[in-house]
VOGU-3710 file (C-alpha; in Angstrom, 3 decimals, decimal comma):
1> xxxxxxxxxx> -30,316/-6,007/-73,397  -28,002/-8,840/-72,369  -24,993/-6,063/-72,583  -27,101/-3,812/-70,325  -27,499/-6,544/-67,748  -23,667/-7,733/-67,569  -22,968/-3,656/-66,852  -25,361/-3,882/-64,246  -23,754/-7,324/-62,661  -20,385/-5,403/-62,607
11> xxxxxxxxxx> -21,495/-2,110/-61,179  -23,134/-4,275/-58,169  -20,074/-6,171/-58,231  -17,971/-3,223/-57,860  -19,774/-1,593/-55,157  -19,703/-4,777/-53,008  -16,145/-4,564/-53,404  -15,658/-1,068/-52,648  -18,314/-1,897/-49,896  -16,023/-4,536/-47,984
21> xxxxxxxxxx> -12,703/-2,826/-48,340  -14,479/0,899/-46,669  -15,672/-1,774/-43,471  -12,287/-3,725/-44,181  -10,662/-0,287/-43,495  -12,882/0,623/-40,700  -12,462/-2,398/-38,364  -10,056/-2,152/-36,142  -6,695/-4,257/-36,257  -6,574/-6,560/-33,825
31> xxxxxxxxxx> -3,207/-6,891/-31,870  -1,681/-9,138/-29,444  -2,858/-8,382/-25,602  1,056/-8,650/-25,204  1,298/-5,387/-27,384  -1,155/-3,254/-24,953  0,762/-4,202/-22,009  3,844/-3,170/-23,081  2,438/-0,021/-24,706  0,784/0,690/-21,147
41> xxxxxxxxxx> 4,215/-0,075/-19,277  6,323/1,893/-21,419  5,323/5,639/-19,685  4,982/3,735/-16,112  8,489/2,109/-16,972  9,880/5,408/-17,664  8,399/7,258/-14,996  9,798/4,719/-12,693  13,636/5,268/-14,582  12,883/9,083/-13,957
51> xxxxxxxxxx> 12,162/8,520/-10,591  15,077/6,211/-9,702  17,369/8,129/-11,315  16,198/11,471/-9,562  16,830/9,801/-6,710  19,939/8,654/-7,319  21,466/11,760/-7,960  19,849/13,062/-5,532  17,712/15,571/-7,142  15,881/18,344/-4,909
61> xxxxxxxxxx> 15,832/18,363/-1,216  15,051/15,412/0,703  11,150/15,733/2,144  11,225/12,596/3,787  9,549/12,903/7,038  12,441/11,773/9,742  16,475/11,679/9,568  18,455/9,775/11,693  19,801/12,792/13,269  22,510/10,490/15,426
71> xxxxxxxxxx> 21,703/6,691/15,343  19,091/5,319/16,612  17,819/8,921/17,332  14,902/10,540/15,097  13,667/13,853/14,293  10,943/15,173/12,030  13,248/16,492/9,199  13,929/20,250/9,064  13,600/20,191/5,695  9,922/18,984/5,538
81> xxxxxxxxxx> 8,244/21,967/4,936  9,711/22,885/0,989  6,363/19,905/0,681  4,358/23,022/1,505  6,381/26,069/0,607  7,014/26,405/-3,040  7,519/30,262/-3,293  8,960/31,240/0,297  12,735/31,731/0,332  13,000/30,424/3,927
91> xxxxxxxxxx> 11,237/27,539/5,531  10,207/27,224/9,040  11,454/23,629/11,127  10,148/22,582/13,947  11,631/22,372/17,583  13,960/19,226/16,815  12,893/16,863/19,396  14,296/13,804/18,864  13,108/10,071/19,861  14,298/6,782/19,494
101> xxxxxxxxxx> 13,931/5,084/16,578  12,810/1,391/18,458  9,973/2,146/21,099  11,069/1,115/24,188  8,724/-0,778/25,936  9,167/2,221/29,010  8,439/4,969/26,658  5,471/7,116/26,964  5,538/8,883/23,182  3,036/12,055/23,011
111> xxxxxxxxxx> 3,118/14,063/19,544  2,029/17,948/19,635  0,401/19,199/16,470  -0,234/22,972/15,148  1,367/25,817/13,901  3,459/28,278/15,691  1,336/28,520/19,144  1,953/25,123/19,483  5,558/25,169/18,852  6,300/27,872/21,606
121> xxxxxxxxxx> 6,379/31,128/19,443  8,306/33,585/20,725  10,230/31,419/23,015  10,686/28,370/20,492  12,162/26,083/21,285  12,489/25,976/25,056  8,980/27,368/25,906  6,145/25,213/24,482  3,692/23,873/26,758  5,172/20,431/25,923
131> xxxxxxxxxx> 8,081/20,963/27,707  5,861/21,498/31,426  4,037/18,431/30,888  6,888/16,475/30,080  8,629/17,637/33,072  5,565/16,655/35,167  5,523/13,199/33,531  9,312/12,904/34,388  8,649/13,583/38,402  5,388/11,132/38,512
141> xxxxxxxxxx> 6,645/8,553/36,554  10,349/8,168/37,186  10,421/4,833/35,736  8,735/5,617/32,129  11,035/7,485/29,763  9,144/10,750/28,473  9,106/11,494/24,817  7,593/14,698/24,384  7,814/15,341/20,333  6,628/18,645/19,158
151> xxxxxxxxxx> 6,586/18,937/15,191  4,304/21,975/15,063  5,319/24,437/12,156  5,040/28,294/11,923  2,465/29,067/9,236  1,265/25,928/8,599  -2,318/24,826/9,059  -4,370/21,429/8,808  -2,686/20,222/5,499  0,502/19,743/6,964
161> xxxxxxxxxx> -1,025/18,053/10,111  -2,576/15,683/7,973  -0,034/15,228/5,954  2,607/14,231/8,463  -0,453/11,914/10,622  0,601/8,532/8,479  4,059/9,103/9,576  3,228/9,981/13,615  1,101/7,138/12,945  4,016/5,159/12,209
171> xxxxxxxxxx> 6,092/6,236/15,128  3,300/4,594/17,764  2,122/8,042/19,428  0,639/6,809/22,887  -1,382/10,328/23,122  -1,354/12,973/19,697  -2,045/16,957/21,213  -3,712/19,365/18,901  -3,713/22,956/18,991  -4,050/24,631/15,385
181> xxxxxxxxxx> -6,461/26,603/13,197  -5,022/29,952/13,655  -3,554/29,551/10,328  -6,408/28,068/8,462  -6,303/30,644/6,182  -3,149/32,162/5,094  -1,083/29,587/6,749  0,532/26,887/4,026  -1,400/25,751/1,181  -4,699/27,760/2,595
191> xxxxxxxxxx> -7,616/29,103/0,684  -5,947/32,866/1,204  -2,634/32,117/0,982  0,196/32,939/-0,867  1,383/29,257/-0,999  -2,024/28,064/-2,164  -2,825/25,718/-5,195  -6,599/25,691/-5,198  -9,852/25,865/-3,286  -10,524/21,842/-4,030
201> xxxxxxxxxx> -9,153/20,192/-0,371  -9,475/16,456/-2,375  -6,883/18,461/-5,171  -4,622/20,449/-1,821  -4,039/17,071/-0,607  -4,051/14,635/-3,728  -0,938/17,360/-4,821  0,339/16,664/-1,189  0,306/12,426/-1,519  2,251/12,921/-4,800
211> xxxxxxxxxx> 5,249/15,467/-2,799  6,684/11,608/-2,219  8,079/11,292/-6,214  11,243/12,954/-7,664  9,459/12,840/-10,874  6,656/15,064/-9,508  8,717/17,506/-8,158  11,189/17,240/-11,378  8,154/18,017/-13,517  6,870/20,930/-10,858
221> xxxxxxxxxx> 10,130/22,586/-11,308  10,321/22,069/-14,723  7,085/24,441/-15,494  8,059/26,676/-12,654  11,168/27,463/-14,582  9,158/27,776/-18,072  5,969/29,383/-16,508  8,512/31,831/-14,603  10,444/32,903/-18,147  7,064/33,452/-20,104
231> xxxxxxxxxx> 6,375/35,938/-17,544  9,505/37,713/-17,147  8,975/37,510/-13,373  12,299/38,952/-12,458  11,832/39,459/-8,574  14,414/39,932/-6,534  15,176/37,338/-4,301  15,873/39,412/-1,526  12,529/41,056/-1,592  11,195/37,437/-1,305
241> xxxxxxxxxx> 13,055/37,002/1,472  12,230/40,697/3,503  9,185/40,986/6,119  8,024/38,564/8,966  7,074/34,933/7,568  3,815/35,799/8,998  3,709/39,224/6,606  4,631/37,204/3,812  2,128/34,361/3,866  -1,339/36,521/3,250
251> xxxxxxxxxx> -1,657/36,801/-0,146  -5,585/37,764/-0,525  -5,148/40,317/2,656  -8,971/40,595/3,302  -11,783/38,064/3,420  -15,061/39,313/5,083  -16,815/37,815/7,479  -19,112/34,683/5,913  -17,702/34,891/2,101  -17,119/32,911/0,007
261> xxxxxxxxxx> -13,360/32,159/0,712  -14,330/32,649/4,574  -16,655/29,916/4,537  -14,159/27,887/1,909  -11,397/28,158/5,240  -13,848/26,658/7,179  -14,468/23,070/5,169  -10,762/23,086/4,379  -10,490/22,790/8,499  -13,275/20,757/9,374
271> xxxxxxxxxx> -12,778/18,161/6,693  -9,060/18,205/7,556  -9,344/17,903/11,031  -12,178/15,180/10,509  -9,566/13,191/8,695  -6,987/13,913/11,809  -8,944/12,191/14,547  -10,186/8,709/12,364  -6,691/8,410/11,431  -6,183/8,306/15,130
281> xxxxxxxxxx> -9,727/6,741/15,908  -8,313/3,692/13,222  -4,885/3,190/14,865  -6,421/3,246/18,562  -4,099/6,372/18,840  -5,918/9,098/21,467  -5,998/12,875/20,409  -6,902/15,405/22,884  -8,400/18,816/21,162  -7,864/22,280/22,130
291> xxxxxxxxxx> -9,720/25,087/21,208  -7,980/28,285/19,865  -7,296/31,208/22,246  -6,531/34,675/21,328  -5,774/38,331/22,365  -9,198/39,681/22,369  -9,227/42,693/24,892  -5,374/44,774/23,800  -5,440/43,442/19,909  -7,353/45,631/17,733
301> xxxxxxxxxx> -8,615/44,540/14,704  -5,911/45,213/11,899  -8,499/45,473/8,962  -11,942/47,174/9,112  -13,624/46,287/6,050  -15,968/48,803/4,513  -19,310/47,118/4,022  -23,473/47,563/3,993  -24,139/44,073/5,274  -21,310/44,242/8,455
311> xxxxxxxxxx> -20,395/46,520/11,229  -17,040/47,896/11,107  -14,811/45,940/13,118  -13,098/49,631/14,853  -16,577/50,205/15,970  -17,539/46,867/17,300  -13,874/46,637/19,505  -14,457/50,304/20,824  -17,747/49,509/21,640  -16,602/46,304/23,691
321> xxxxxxxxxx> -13,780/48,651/25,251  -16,285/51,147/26,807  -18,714/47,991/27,825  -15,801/46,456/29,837  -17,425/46,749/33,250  -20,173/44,523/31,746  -17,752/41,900/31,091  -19,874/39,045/29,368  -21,488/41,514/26,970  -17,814/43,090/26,330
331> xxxxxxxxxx> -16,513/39,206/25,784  -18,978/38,533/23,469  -18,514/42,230/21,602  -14,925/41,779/21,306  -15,274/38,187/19,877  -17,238/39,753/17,025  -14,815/42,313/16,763  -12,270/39,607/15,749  -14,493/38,004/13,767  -14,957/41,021/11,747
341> xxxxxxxxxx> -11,088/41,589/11,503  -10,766/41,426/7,821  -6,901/39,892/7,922  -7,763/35,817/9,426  -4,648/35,432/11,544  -6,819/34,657/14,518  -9,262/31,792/14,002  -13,284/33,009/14,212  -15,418/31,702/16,551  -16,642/29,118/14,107
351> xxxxxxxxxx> -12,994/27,540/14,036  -13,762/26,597/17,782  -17,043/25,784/17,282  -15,825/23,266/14,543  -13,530/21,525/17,554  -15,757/21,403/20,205  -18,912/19,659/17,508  -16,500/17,711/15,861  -15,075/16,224/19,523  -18,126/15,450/20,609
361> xxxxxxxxxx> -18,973/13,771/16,916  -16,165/11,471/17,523  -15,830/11,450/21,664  -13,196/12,774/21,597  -11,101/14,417/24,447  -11,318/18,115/24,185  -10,213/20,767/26,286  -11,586/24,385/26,086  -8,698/26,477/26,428  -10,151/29,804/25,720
371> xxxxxxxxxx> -12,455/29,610/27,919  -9,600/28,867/30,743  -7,362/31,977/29,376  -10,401/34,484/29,786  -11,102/32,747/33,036  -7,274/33,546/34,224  -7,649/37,411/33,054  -9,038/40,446/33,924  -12,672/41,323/33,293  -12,673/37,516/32,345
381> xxxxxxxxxx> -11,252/38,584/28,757  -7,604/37,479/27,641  -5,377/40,087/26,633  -1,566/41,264/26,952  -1,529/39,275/30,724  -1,725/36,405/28,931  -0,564/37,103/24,850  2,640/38,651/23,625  1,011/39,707/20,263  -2,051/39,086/18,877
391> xxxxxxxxxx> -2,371/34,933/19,526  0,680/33,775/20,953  0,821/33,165/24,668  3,197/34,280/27,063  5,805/31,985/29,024  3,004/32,013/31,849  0,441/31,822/29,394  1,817/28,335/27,389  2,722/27,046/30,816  -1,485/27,182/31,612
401> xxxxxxxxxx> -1,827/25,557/28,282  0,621/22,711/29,124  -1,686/22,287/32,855  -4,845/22,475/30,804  -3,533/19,258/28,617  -2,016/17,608/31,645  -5,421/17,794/33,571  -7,504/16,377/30,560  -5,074/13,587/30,498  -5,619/12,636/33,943
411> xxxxxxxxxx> -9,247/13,181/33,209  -9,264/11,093/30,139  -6,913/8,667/32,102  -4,592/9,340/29,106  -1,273/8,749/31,655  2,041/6,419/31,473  0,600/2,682/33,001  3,881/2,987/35,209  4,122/3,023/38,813  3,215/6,811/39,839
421> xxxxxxxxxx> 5,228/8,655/42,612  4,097/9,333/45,931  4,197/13,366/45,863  1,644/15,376/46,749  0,283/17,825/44,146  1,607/21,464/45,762  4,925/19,350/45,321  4,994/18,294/41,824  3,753/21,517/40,716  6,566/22,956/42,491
431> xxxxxxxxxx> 8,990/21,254/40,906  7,704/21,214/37,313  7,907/25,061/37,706  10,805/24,665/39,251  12,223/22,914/36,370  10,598/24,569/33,589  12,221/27,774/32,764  12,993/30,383/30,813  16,901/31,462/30,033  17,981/35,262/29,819
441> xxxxxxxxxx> 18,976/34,417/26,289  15,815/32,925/25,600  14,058/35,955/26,840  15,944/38,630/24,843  15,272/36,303/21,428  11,721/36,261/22,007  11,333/39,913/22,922  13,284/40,789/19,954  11,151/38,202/18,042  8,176/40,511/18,905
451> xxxxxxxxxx> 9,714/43,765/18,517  10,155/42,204/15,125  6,510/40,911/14,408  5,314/44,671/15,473  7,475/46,814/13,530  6,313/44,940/9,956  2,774/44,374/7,859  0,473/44,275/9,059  1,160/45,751/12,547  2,874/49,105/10,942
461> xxxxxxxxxx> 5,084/49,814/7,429  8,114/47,228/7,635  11,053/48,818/9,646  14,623/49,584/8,142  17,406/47,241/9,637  19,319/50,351/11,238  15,905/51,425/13,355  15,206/48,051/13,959  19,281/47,688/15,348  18,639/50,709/17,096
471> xxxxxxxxxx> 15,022/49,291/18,736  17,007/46,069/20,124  19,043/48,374/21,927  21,820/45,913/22,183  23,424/46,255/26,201  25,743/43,083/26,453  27,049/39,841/25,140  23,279/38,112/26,055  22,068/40,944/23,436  24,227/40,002/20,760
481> xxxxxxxxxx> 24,041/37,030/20,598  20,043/37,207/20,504  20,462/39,827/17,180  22,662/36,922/15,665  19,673/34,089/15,679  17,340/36,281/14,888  19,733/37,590/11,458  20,207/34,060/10,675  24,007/34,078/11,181  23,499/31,948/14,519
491> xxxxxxxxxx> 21,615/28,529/15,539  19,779/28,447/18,394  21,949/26,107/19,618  25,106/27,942/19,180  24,004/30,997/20,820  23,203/28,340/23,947  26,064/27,279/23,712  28,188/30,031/23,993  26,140/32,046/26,433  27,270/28,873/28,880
501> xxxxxxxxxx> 30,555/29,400/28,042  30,384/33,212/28,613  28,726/32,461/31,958  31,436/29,695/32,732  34,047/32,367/31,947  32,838/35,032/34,010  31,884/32,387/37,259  28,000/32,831/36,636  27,724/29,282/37,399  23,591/29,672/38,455
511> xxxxxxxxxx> 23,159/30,744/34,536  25,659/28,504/33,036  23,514/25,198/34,405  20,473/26,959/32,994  22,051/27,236/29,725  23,096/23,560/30,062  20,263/22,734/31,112  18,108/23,656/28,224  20,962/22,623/25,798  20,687/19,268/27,162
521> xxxxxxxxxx> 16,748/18,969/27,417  16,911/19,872/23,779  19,642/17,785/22,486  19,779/14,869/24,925  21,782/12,946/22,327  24,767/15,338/22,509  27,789/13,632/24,470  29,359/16,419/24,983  27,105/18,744/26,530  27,391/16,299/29,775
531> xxxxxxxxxx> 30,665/15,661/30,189  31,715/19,786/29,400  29,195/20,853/32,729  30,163/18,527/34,730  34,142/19,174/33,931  33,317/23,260/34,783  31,708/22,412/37,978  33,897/19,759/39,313  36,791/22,118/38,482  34,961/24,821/40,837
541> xxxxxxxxxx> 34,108/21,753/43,552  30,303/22,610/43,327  29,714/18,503/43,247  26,020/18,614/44,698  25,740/20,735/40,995  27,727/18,695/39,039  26,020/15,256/40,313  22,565/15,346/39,033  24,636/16,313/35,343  26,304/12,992/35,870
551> xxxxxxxxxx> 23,456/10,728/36,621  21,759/12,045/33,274  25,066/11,564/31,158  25,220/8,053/32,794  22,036/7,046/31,737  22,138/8,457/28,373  26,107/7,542/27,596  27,443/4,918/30,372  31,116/5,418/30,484  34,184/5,733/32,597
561> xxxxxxxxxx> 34,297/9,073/33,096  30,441/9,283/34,687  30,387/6,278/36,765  34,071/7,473/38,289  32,673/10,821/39,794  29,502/9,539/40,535  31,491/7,366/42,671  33,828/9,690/44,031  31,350/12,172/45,300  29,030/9,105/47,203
571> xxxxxxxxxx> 31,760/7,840/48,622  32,520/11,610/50,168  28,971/11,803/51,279  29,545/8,567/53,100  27,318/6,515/50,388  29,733/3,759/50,481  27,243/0,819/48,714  26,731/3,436/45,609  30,174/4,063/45,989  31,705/0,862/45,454
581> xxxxxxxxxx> 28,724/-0,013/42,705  29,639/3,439/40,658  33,696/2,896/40,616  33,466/-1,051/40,228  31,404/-0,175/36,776  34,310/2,532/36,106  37,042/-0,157/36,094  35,030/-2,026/34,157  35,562/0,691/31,107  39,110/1,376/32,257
591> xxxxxxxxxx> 40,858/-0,722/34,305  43,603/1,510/34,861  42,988/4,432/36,427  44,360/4,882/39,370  42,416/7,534/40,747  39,210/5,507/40,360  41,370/2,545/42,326  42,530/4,277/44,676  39,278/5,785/45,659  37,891/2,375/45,348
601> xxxxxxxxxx> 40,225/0,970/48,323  38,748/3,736/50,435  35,299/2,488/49,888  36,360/-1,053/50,653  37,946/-0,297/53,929  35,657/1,521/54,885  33,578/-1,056/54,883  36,098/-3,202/56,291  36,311/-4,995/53,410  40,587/-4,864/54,042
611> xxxxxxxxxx> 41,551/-7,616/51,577  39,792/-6,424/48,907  41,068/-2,877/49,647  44,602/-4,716/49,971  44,524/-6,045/46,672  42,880/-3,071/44,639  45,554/-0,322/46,294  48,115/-3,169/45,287  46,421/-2,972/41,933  47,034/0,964/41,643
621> xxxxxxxxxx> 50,538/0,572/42,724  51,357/-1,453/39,801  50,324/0,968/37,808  51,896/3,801/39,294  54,243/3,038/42,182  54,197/7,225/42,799  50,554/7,846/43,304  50,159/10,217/46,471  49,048/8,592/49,220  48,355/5,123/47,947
631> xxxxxxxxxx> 52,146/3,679/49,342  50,814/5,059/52,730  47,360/3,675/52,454  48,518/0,593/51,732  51,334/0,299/54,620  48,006/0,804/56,517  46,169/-2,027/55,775  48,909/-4,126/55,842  49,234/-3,207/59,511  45,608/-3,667/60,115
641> xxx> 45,428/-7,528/58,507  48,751/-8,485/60,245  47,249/-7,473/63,531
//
């Protein structure tokens, strides 16, 4: 008995020991708090490594939002869009307007937002509706200095434009312009687009906030390049690169009227847009609205989708083009007709709807510009009077856009706080028109542009390059050089450029200041441009020309060379004050020149200022004792002071 019970004692005994080394084994070790921090810094410590390094060497192209294109000058970076284009050989940039990198306290700083009808398409970068209210600002408000900063970009939609808001932001817009939607859908990142990462719009632009880190795009690349060689995708980079940017962009070519994806576009664009104006609503920063406009009456629809539950979009547009005489029943026929167009590059109705419900959610200014167009065209519908293609306007056509803004700003009394000029309105319209132009060049380019856009997907079957050479029908100089921007072997700018100097060359001089003109509106921060025009037309004595040239170079570079012929020619139009003012600040950056002194003693005497003149032709003498005319000039007021 006794030796049963001791068996028993150690059996218990032995399962309580078993007992507290199984919960000895399942409680948890307790460490240091020191230990979890470290273990939770180490990835953070070596993302951060990654990241420095990356940068460091450089890795990737630089996304940052604005360069320091010459100092204290900024543009939106022309590299910006490889944050939204991932799989498209070549990148759109925007029109390069430049700024200055410290606000002035005279600047009046407007932003313009969208895609490619914003930026001016076909006539990029010298025709966007910008450029006619800036040159309106400049005539009423001579003493603010304009800064009319367009960063729209072709095929982009409202991810980009919300993307890039922080940084406007930043840049202290006094007034932000919006015109975009067109490309809600295949445009960049958009629900039926080739560049697109997802339906989510939290996801689109969490992915977007993260395009700031090296490491991100490091990683991106990184299964890219092993996603790419599990698939054996072997295209040919050239075939990436063939077709209009616009043919190249829809990737799911159809979406119906009110499907899924359809109604998908439409919350990617309201909640965008919502996000747009309280950015601006939180930084007191105004933003005018525009609704989309379109070519409704000469643009068939491209796609007719087969269905039971919709009309065919052929039928609908034919039935609005036999109902024209009845013009608000053909309006509202060939509205659906687009609607039903089963390729989205025009925005539907419910894109504009979406502007003019969300503006009057927030009170914000809003301008109906489709309504205007088909109010400016025939039968009260917009078509080829007013559209080169299928949405984008025609010189005359972004000019009414760029009246349509500048009128809701004066409505909205959204206008520099500087003193206004005197002119009446048949005036300043006048000479904005006057001043807002089109070049020859420019022309050429953006018919060519079109011929372009018309001979590819989804217009017709992409065009060889010999037909297309043969379409261009290439005449002159002007023609060729249009071919080479549109091949990519020429900038913009250096066709400009050279077209001057052709038109310098063969004594055009009314189209040479046109091409300097433009050149100079678009890269005020070039030197060079001002001092080259002004050289060609003092050379040919047109000095009335030549003047206005020097009073911008003046302003923008204050030298020698400007401040001596500005003097010169005042002092030949009898504008002795100016005169004297102009060539005193020349001296002041060279002292010698003897041709500025000598002119100088001219303006003194004749204002009978004879000592002075006495001792500043005395002062030329020294330097050169041959210069013609200065020995007599001198001998002459000698005579008069001894008399």
């Amino acid at each position: 008995m006794l030796k049963n019970k001791n068996k028993r004692d150690e059996l218990r005994h032995k399962k309580k020991e078993n007992a507290a080394a199984s919960k000895k084994g399942t409680e948890k070790k307790q460490y240091p708090i020191w230990f979890n921090l470290v273990l939770l810094l180490i990835p953070i410590l070596i993302f951060a490594l990654l990241e420095i390094s990356l940068r460091l060497f450089k890795y990737g192209q630089d996304t940052s939002q604005w360069i320091e294109v010459v100092p204290g000058e900024l543009m939106l970076n022309p590299e910006i869009a490889h944050r939204y284009f991932h799989s498209t050989a070549s990148v759109p940039y925007s029109n390069q307007n430049s700024f200055s990198k410290i606000k002035s306290n005279a600047a009046f700083r407007v932003f313009i937002v969208g895609g490619s009808s914003a930026a001016g398409y076909p006539y990029s970068p010298n025709g966007d509706f910008g450029l006619y209210i800036k040159k309106k600002l400049e005539i009423l408000y001579p003493d603010s200095e304009i800064e009319m900063i367009n960063v729209a970009l072709t095929a982009t939609n409202t991810y980009t434009i919300r993307d890039l808001m922080p940084g406007i932001i930043e840049q202290k817009p006094d007034l932000i312009l919006f015109y975009g939607g067109h490309n809600e859908y295949y445009g960049a990142l958009g629900v039926g687009s080739m560049e697109s990462i997802g339906q989510s719009r939290s996801v689109v632009n969490f992915v977007l906030s993260l395009e700031q880190f090296k490491s991100f795009i490091f990683l991106r690349d990184i299964i890219n390049l092993i996603m790419s060689a599990f698939s054996g995708d072997e295209t040919d980079t050239s075939e990436k690169r063939s077709g209009t940017l616009m043919s190249r962009m829809a990737k799911d070519q159809t979406i119906a009227l009110n499907s899924e994806v359809f109604n998908l576009g439409l919350e990617q664009f309201e909640g965008n847009l919502a996000d747009i104006i309280e950015m601006c609503r939180n930084n007191n920063i105004p933003i005018i609205l525009g609704t989309l406009t379109s070519n409704l009456r000469d643009q068939r629809p491209f796609i007719s989708i087969e269905s039971d539950d919709l009309d065919r979009a052929d039928d609908i547009f034919d039935l609005a083009t036999n109902n024209l005489d009845s013009s608000k029943e053909a309006l509202r026929l060939f509205r659906y007709a687009k609607d039903l167009d089963g390729l989205r590059f025009r925005a539907p109705e419910k894109i504009n709807l979406i502007i003019k419900e969300l503006a009057k959610k927030y009170n914000s200014p809003f301008v109906d510009i489709d309504s205007i167009f088909n109010s400016f065209s025939p039968y009260g519908i917009t078509g080829d009077n007013l559209m080169t293609d299928h949405l984008h306007p025609t010189s005359d056509g972004y000019k009414l856009i760029g009246k349509i803004y500048f009128y809701a700003m004066e409505i909205f009394s959204l206008l520099p706080s500087s003193n206004r000029a005197s002119l009446d309105k048949n005036t300043v319209d006048s000479l904005t028109n006057k001043n807002t132009f089109i070049t020859k060049l420019d022309s050429i380019i953006a018919h060519y542009r079109i011929l372009v856009l018309k001979n590819d997907w989804p217009y017709s079957e992409q065009k060889t390059v010999s037909y297309m050479l043969k379409l261009f029908n290439q005449q002159n100089f002007i023609d060729s050089l249009a071919v080479r921007v549109l091949d990519n072997k020429y900038s913009w700018e250096r066709a400009h450029r050279e077209a001057a100097e052709y038109y310098a060359n063969t004594k055009d001089y009314n189209e040479f200041i046109r091409e300097m003109t433009i050149l100079i509106n678009q890269y005020p921060f070039v030197n060079e441009y001002y001092t080259f025009v002004t050289e060609q037309l003092l050379e040919v004595k047109l000095f009335d020309e030549a003047y206005s040239f020097l009073v911008k170079g003046n302003k923008r570079f204050p030298g020698a060379f400007f401040t001596k012929w500005l003097g010169i020619i005042d002092l030949s139009k009898d504008k002795t004050d100016s005169a004297i003012k102009y060539l005193t600040e020349s001296l002041s950056f060279n002292g010698n020149d003897t041709q500025v002194l000598f002119n100088l003693t001219g303006a003194y005497a004749k204002m009978k200022m004879f000592n002075e003149a006495l001792n500043t032709i005395n002062r030329c003498l020294s330097i050169n004792p041959n210069y013609p005319g200065a020995q007599n000039l001198k001998n002459q007021l000698a005579a008069i002071l001894n008399n």
